[in-house]
C-alpha positions as CSV (number, residue, x, y, z in Angstrom):
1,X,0.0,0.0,0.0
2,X,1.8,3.3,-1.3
3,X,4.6,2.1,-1.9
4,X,5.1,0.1,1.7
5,X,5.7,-3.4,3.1
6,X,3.3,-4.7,5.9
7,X,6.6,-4.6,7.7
8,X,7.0,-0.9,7.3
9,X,3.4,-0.4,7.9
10,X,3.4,-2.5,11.2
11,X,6.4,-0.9,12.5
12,X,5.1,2.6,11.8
13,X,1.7,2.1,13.5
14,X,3.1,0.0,16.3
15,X,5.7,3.4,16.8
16,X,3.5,6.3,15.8
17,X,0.0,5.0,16.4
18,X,1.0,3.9,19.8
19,X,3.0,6.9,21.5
20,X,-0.2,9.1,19.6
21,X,-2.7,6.6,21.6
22,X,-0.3,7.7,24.7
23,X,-0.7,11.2,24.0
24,X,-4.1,10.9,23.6
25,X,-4.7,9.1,27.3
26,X,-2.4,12.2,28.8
27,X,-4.8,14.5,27.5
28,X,-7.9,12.6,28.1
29,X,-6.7,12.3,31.6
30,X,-6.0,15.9,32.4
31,X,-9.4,16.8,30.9
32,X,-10.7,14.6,33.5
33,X,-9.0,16.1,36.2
34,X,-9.8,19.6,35.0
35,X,-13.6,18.8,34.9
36,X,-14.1,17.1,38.2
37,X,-11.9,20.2,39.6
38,X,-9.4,17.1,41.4
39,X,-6.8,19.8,42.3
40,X,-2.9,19.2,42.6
41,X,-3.2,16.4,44.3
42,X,-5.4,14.5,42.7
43,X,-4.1,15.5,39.3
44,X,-0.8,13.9,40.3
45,X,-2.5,10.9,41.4
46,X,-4.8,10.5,37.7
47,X,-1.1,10.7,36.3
48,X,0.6,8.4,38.6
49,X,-2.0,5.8,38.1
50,X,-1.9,6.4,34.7
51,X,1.9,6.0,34.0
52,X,1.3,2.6,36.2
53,X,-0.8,1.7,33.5
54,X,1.4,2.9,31.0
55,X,4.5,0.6,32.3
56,X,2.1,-2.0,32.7
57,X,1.4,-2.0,29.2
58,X,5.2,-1.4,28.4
59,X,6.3,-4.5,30.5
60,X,3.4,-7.0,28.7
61,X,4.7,-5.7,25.3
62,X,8.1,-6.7,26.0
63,X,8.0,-9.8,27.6
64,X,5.5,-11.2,25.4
């Protein structure tokens, strides 16, 4: 497809679709802390849990 290999495609997605789905959760997050007025504290706490999540998701990539 346009010129590329399903490798190529594969490792594009798997590099930009991914850290873009990232991105995406980061901001999703902070709008949810912005609307429910969570305050420093629990802003750092939606991000906390979230990068747990995050390195969750890191560690079943790479080990499986």
């Amino acid at each position: 497809m346009f010129g590329y290999n399903e490798e190529q495609l594969s490792q594009f997605g798997l590099t930009v679709g991914v850290g873009a789905f990232i991105v995406y959760m980061l901001f999703v997050i902070a709008q949810l802390a912005r609307e429910s007025k969570a305050g420093r504290f629990g802003t750092f706490v939606l991000f906390v849990v979230l990068a747990f999540g995050m390195l969750g998701l890191f560690a079943f990539a790479w080990f499986v």
